[in-house]
MILUMPA-655202 format. One record per atom (N, C-alpha, C): x, y, z; residue in three letters. Coordinates in steps of 0.001 Angstrom, whole numbers, padded with zeros to 6 digits, always signed. Layout:
<atoms>
XYZALA;...
</atoms>
This chain:
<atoms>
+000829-001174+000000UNK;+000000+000000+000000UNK;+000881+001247+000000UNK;+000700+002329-001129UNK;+001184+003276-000786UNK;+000831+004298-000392UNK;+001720+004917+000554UNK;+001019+006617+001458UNK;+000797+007492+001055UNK;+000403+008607+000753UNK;+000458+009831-000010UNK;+001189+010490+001230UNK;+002229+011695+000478UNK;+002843+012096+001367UNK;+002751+013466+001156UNK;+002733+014326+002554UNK;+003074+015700+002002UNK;+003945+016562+002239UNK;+004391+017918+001283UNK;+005762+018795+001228UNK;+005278+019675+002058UNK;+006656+019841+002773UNK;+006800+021260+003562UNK;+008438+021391+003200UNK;+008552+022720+004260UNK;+010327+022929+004363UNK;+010650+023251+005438UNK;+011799+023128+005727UNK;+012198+023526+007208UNK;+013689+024100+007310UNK;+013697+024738+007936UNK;+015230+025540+008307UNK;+016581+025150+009265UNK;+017628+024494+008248UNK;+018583+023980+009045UNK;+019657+025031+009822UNK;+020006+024231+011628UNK;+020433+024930+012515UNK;+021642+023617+012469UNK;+022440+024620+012529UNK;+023678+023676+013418UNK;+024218+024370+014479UNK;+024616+023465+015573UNK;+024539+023680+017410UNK;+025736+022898+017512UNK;+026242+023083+018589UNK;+027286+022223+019494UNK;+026994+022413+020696UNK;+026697+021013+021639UNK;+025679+021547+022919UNK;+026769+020561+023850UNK;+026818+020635+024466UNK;+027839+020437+025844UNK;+027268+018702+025596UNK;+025984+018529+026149UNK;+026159+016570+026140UNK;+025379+015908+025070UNK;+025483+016921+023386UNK;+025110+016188+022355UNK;+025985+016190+021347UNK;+026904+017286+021357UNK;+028025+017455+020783UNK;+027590+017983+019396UNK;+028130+017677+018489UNK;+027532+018569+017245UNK;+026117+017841+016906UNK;+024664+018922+016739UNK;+024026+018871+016103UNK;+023272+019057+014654UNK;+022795+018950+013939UNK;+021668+019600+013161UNK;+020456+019063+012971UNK;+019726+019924+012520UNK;+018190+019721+012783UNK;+018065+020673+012105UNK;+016257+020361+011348UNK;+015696+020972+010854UNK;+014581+021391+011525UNK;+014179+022671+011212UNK;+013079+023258+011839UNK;+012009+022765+011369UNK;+010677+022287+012038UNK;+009411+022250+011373UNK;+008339+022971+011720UNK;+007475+023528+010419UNK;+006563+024022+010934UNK;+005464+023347+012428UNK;+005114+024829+013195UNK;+004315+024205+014457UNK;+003150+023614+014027UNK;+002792+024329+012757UNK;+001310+024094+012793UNK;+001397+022219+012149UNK;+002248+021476+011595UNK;+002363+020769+011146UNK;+002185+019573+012602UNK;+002926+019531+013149UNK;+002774+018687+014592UNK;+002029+019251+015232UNK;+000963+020300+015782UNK;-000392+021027+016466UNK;-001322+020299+015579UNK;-001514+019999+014532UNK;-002540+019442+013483UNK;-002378+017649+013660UNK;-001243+017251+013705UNK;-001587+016010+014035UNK;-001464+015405+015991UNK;-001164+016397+016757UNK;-001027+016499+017872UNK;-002799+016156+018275UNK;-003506+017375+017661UNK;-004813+017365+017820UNK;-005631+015880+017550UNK;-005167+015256+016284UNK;-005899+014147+016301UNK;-005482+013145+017093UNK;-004781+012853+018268UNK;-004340+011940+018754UNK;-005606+011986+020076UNK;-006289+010952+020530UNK;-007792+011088+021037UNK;-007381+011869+022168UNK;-007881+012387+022975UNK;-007996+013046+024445UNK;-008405+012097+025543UNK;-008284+011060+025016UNK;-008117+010036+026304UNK;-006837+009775+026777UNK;-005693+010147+025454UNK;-004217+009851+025223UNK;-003911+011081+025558UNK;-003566+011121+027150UNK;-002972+012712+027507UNK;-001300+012420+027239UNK;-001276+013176+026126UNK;+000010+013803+025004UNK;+000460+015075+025237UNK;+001759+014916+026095UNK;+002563+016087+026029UNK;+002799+016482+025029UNK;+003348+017956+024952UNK;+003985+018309+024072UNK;+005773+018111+024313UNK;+006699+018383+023308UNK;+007677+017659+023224UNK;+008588+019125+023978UNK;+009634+018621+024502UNK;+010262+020004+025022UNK;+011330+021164+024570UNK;+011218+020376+022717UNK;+012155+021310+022135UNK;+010811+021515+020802UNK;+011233+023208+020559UNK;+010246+023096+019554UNK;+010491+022341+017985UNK;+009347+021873+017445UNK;+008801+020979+016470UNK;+010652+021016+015503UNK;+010866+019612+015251UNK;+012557+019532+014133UNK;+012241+018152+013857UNK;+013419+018008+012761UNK;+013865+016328+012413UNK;+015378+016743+013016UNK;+015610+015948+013706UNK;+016661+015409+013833UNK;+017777+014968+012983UNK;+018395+015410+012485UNK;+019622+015248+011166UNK;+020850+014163+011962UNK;+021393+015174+012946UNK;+022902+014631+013241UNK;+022530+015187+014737UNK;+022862+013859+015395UNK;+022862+013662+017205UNK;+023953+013077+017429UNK;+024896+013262+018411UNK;+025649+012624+019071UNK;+026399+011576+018378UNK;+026967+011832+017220UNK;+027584+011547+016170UNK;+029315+012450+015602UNK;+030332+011620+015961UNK;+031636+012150+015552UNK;+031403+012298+013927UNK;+032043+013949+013516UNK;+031585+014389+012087UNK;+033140+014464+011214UNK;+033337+013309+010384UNK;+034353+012924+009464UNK;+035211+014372+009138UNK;+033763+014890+008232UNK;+034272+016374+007319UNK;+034233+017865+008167UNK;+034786+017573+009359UNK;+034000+018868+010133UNK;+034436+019820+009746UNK;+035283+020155+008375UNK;+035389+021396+007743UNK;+034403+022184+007103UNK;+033326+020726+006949UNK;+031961+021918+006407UNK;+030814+022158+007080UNK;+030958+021563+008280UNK;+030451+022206+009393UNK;+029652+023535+009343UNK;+028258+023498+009574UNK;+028137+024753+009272UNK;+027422+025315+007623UNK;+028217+025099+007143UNK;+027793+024992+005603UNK;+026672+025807+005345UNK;+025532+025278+005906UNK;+023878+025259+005303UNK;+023475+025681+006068UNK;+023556+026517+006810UNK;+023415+027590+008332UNK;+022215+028532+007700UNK;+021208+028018+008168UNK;+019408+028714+007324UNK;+019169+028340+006594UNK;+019434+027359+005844UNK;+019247+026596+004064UNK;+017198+026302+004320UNK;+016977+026372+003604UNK;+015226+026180+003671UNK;+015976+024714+002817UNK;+015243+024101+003614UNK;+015484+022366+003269UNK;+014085+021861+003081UNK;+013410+020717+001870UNK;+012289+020158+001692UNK;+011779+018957+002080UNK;+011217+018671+002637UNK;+011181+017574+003069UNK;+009662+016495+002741UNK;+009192+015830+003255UNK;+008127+015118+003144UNK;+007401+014705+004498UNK;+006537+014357+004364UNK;+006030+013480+005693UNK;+004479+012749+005381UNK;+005087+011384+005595UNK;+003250+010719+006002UNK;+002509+011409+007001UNK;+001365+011294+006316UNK;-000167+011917+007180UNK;-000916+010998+008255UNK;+000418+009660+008886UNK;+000122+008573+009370UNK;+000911+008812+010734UNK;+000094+008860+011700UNK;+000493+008868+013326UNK;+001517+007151+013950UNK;+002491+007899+014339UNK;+002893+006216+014693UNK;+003167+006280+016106UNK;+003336+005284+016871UNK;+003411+005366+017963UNK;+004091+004073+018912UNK;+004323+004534+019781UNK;+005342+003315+020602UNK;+004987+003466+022143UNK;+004958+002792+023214UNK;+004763+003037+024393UNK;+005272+004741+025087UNK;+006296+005518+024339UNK;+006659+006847+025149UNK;+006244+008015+024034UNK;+006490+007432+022682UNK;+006681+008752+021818UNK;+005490+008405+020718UNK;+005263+009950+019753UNK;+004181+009497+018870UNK;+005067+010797+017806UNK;+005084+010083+016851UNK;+005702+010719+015530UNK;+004914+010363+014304UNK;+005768+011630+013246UNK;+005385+011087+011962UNK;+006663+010620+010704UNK;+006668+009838+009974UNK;+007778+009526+009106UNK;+008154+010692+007946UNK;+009343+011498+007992UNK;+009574+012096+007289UNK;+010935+011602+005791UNK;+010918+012211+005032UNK;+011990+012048+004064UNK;+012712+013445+003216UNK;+013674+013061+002971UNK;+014483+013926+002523UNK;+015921+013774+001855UNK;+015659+013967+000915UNK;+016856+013370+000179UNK;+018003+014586+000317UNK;+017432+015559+000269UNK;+018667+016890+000910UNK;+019271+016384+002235UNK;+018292+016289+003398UNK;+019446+015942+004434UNK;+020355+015008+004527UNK;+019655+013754+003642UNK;+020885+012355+003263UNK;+021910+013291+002721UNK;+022131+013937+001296UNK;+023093+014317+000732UNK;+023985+014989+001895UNK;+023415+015836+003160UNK;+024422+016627+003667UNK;+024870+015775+005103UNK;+024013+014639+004887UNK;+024984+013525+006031UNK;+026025+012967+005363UNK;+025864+012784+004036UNK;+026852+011988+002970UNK;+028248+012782+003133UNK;+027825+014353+002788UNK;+028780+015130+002412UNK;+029568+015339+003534UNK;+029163+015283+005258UNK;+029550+015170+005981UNK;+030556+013837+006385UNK;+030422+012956+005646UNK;+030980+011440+005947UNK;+030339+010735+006799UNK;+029285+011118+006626UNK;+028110+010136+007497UNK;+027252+009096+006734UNK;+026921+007871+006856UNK;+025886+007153+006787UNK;+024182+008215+006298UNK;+023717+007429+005754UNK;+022457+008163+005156UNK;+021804+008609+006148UNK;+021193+007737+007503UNK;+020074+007675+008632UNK;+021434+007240+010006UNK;+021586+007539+010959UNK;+021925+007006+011993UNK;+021047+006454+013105UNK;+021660+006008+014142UNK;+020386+005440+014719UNK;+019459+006490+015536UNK;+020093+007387+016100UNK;+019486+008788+016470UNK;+018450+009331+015424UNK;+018606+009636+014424UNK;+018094+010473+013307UNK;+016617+009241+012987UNK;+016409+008207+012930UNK;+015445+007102+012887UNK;+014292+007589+013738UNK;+012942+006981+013364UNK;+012251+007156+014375UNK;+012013+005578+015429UNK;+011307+005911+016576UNK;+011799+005033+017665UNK;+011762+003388+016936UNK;+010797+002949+015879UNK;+010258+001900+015224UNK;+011535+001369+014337UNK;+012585+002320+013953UNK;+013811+001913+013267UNK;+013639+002308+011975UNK;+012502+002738+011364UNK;+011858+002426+010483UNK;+013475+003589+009052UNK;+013708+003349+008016UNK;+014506+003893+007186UNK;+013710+005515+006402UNK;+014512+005975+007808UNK;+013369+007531+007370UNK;+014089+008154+008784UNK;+013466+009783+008286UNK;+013601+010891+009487UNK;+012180+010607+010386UNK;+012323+011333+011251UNK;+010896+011693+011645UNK;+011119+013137+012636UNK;+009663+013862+012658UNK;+009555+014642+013640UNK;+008608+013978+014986UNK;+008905+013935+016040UNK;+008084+013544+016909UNK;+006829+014924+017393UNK;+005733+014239+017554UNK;+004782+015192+017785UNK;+003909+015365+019298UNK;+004395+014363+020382UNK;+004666+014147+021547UNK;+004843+012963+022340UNK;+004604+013375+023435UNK;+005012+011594+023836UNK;+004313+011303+025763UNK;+004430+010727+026035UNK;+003449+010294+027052UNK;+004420+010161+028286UNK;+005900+010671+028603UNK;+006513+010797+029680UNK;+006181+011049+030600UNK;+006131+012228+031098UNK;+004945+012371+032470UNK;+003675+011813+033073UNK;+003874+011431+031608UNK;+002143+010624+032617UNK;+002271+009204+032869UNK;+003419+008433+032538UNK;+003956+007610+033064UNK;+003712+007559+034471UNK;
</atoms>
């Protein structure tokens, strides 16, 4: 079966944070995770997540080329995403794609997906998470 998927874009940040070490991430629109946040029932009390709405590019990952570091500092990047809620006992996401951020993990000397950058299911894709059920644990 195939998904229909839909385009947005998002704005790449690169960070160096004391216990993640070099990051990037893409920004995603709010209204994109508020829209599927909403359909998740109200019996399922769903935090919201504590960094605002991203895909995850590069986490806690030593960077081969760190001369280009930086590089794409605001790049409006395109991406995709199923209109399909997934979910696991803590977190609830959606599957994103992007063949731009592969190219700039490549160009970095990285692997296409790492295991960070995956969503919790493993599944061969980005994702943005849209919350998750920690506290109410």
């Amino acid at each position: 079966m195939s998904v229909t998927r839909y385009k947005s874009e998002g704005v790449l940040a690169y960070s160096i944070e004391p216990t993640v070490g070099h990051k990037l991430s893409l920004a995603v629109d709010h209204g994109i995770v508020d829209t599927y946040r909403a359909l998740v029932p109200k019996s399922v009390r769903l935090q919201r997540t504590r960094f605002p709405p991203h895909i995850s590019v590069i986490r806690k990952e030593p960077i081969p080329n760190l001369d280009l570091w930086g590089r794409y500092e605001g790049e409006d990047v395109p991406f995709e995403y199923e209109p399909l809620i997934y979910n696991d006992e803590t977190y609830f996401w959606l599957r994103c794609f992007s063949p731009r951020l592969i190219a700039i993990r490549r160009e970095l000397g990285l692997e296409d997906l790492s295991f960070l950058a995956r969503p919790p299911d493993l599944a061969d894709c980005f994702h943005v998470t849209i919350g998750n059920l920690k506290s109410v644990k």
